[in-house]
C-alpha positions in Angstrom: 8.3 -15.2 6.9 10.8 -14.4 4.2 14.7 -13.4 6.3 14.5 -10.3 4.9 11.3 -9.2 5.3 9.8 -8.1 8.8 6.3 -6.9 9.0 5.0 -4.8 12.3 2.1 -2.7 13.6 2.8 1.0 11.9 2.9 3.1 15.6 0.7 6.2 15.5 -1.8 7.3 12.3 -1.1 7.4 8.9 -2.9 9.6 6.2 -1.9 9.1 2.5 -3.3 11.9 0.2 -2.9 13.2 -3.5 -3.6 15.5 -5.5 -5.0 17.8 -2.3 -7.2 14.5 -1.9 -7.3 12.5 1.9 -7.2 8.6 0.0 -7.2 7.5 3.4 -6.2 7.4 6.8 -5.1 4.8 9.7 -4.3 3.3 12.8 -3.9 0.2 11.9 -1.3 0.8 9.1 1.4 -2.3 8.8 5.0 -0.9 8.3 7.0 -3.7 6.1 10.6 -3.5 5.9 12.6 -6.0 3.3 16.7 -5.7 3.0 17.6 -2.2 2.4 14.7 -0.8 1.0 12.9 1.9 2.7 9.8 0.7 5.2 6.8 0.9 3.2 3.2 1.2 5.0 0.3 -0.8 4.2 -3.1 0.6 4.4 -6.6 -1.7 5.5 -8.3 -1.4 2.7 -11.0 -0.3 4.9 -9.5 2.9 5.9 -9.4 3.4 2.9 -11.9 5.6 0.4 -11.7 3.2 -2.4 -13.6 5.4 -4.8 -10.1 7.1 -5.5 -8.8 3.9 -6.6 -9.6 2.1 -9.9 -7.7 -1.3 -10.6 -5.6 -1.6 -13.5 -4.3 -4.6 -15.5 -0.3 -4.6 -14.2 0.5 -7.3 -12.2 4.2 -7.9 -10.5 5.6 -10.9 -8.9 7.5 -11.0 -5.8 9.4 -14.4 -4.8 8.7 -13.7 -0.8 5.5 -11.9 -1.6 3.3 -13.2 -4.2 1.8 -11.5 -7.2 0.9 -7.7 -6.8 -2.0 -6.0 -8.3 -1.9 -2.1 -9.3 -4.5 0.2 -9.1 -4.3 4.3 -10.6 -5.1 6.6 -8.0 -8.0 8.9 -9.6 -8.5 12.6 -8.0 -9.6 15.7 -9.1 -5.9 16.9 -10.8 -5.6 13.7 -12.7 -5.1 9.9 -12.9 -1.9 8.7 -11.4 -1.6 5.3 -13.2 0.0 2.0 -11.0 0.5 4.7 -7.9 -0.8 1.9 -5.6 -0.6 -2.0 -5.3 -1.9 -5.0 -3.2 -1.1 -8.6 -2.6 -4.5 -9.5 -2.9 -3.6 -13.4 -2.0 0.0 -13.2 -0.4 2.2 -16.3 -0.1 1.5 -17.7 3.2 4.3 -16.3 4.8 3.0 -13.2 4.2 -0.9 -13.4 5.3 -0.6 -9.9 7.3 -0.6 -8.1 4.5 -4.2 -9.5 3.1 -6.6 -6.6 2.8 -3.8 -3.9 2.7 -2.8 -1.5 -0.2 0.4 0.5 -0.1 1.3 3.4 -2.3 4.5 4.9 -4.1 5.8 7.7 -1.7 6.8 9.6 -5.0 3.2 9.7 -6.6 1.1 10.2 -3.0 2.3 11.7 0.3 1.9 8.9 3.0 2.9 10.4 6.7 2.5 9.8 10.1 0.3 12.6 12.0 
């Protein structure tokens, strides 16, 4: 695994919602952690309702990470475009994250309950 990055079981459940919209909730969330930024928690895709998501053509690359794929979160009060990625094949290094989305905190709410 990349120094800086340190991936761990999430303790407790996590909900993300939008738009007055439950996208999902967990306990199995992944909390990742790399340098300074904040934590960031990663979703199973199965707790997930995937009907709010639709996938989009922006991609990013990460050197310790791989190449992330964006989806818009879709809910009732509108489209919130890229609010939501996914390493859908992770460098190795990073396998835990396979089958895990994770959202921007300042597009969706994500919280521990």
């Amino acid at each position: 695994m990349a120094e800086n990055i340190t991936i761990r079981n999430a303790p407790g459940r996590w909900v993300v919602r939008a738009g007055g919209a439950i996208l999902g909730e967990s306990n199995r969330a992944l909390e990742l952690t790399e340098g300074d930024y904040p934590p960031v928690i990663y979703f199973p895709r199965d707790d997930i309702g995937m009907a709010f998501l639709e996938k989009t053509a922006s991609a990013t690359t990460c050197p310790h990470k791989g190449v992330a794929s964006y989806f818009m979160v879709c809910v009732p009060s509108g489209n919130m475009p890229d609010a939501a990625w996914s390493y859908e094949a992770p460098l190795p290094a990073m396998a835990a994250i396979t089958g895990h989305i994770a959202f921007y905190t300042d597009r969706v709410t994500v919280e521990r309950l």
